[in-house]
Wavefront OBJ file of the C-alpha trace (Angstrom):
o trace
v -99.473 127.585 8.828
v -98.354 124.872 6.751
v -102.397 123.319 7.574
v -104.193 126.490 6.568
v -102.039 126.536 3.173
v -103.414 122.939 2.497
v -106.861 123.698 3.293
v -106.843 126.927 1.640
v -105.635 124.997 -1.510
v -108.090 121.993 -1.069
v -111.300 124.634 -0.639
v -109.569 126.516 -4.280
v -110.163 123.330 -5.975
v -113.322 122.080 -4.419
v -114.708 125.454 -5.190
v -113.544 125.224 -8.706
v -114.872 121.642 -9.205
v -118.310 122.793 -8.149
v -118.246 125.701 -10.218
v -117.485 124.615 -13.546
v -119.702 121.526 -12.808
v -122.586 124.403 -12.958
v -120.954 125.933 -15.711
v -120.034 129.146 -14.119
v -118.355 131.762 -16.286
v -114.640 131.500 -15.895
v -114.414 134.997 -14.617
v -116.797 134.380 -11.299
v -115.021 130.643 -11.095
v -111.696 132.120 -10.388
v -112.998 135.092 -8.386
v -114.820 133.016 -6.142
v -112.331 130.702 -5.674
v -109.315 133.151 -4.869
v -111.423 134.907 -2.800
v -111.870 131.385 -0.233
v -108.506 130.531 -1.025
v -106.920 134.454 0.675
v -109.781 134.155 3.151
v -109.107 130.591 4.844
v -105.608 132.008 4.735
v -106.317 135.184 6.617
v -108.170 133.306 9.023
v -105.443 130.905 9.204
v -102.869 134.126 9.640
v -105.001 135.421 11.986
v -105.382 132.521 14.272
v -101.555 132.311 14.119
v -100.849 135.670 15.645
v -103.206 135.084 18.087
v -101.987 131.567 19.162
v -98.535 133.829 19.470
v -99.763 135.699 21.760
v -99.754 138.979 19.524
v -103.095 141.093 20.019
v -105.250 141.317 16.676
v -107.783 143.593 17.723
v -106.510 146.650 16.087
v -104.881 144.341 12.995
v -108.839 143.666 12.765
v -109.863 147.067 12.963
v -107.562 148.380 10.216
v -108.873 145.896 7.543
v -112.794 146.598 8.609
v -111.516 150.146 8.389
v -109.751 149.671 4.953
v -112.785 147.408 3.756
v -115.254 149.843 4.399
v -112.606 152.530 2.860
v -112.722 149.973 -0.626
v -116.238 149.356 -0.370
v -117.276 153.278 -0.453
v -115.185 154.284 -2.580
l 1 2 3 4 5 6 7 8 9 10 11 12 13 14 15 16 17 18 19 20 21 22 23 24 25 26 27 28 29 30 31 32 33 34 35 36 37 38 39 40 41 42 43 44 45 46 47 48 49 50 51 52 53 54 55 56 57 58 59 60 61 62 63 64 65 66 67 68 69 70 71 72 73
């Protein structure tokens, strides 16, 4: 876990970096880069479970289910 965390952090700022070299508005910069930073580390969670040995087929299916919930409403 302690690898995903560093990666997680390292694509925050690399994202960052490239975004206010383009001169992104500050708004989208830190949108964009949270939303790499929780998804390497849901990945990262994900691929922990699993390597546990804990099934994460119907962990998987509640967040589609939830995401689709979000994105309708």
């Amino acid at each position: 876990m302690r690898a995903t965390w560093w990666l997680a952090t390292a694509a925050r700022r690399i994202t960052r970096f490239s975004l206010l070299r383009r001169r992104v508005d500050a708004t989208i910069e830190s949108f964009v880069s949270s939303l790499f930073f929780y998804g390497i580390l849901l990945i990262g969670g994900i691929a922990a479970l699993t390597s546990l040995g804990v099934s994460t087929a119907s962990l998987l299916a509640v967040l589609g289910a939830a995401g689709l919930a979000i994105g309708l409403a």
